[in-house]
C-alpha positions as CSV (number, residue, x, y, z in Angstrom):
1,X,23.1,11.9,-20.2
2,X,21.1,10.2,-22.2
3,X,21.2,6.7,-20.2
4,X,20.5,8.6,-17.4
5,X,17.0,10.1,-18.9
6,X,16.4,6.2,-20.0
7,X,16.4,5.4,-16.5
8,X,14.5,8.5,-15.1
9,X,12.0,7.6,-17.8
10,X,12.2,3.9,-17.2
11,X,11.5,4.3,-13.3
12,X,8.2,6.8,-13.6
13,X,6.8,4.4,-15.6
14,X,7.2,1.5,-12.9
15,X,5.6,3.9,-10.4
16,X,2.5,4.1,-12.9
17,X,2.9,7.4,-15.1
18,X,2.5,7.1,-18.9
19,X,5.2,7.4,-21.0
20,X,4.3,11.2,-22.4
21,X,3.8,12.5,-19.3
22,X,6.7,11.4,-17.8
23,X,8.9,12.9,-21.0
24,X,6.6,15.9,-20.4
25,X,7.9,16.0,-16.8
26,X,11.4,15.9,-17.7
27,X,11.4,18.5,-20.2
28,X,9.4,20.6,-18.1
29,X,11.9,20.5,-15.4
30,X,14.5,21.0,-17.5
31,X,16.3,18.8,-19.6
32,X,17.1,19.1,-23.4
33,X,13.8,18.4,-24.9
34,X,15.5,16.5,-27.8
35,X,17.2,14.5,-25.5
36,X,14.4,13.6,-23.7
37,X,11.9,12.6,-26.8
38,X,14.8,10.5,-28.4
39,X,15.1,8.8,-24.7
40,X,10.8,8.0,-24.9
41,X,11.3,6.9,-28.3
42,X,14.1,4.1,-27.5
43,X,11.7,3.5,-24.8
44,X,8.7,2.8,-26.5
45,X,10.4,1.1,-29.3
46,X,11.7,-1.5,-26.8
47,X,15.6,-0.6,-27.1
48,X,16.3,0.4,-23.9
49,X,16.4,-3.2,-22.8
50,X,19.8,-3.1,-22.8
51,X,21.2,-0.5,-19.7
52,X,25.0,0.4,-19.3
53,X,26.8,0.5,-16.1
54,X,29.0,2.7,-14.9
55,X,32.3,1.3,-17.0
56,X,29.7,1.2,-20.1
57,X,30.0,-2.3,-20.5
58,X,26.6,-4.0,-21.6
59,X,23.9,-5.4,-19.1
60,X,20.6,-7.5,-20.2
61,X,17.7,-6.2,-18.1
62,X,15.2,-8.7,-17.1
63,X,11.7,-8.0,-17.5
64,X,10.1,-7.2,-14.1
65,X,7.0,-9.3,-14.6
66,X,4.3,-8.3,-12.1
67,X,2.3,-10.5,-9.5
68,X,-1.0,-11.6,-10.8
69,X,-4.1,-10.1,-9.3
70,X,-6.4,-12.3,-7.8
71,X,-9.5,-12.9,-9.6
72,X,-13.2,-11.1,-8.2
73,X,-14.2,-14.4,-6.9
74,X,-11.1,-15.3,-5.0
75,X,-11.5,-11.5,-3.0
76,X,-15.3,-12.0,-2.4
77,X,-14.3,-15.8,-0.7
78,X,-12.1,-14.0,1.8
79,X,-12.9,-13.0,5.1
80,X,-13.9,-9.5,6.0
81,X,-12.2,-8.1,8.6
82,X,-14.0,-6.5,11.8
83,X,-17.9,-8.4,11.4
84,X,-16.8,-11.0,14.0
85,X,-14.7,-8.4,16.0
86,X,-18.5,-6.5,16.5
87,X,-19.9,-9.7,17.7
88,X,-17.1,-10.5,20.1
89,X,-16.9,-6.6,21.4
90,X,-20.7,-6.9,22.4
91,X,-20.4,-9.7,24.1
92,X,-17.4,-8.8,25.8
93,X,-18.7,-5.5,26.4
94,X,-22.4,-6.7,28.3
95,X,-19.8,-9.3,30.1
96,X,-18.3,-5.9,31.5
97,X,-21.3,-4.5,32.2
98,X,-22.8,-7.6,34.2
99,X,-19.1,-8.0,36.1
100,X,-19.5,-4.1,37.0
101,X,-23.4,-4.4,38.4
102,X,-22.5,-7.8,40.6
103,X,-19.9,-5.8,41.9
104,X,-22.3,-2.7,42.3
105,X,-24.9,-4.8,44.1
106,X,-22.3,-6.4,46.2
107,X,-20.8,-3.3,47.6
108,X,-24.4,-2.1,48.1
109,X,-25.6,-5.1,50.1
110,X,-22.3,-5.3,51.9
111,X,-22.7,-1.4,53.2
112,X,-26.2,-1.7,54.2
113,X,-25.7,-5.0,56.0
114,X,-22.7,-2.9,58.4
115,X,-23.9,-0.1,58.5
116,X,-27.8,0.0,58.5
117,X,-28.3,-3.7,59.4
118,X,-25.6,-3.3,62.9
């Protein structure tokens, strides 16, 4: 039982809650408080390194390093994402509105040559 409170400990901590509340979660939903302080403890000493399987023979667990964040000045040199999208909807958009008034003046010249004009 205890392995298995390692592990529920071990995995709320990789999604980003601290070690107490996480033990404060599993005692609050249940589990032997005991239990559950002796399982943080092996945690935060670093002894729970070493995870059984199933058969309870021995397995070494990595350490899950995490990527690197990029530095301040790397995210400032990127691109942002919808300036040149503006620029290129305006122009597209008075495009539009030029094809739409040809064709308005067309039609217009077109029905007053046949119809006033004959």
């Amino acid at each position: 039982m205890e392995n298995e409170i390692v592990s529920g400990l071990r995995n709320a901590i990789e999604r980003g809650a601290s070690l107490e509340k996480a033990v404060q979660s599993f005692i609050n939903a249940g589990y032997n408080a005991e239990e559950v302080r002796a399982a943080g403890e092996e945690i935060s000493s670093g002894a729970s390194n070493i995870v059984y399987s199933e058969d309870n023979t021995k397995k070494e667990n990595p350490d899950k390093k995490l990527p690197e964040l990029p530095k301040r000045e790397d995210i400032k040199k990127l691109p942002v994402i919808g300036k040149e999208n503006k620029k290129s909807n305006k122009a597209l958009l008075w495009v539009v509105i030029v094809f739409l008034v040809v064709i308005f003046l067309s039609s217009l010249a077109f029905i007053i040559y046949n119809f006033v004009v004959k």
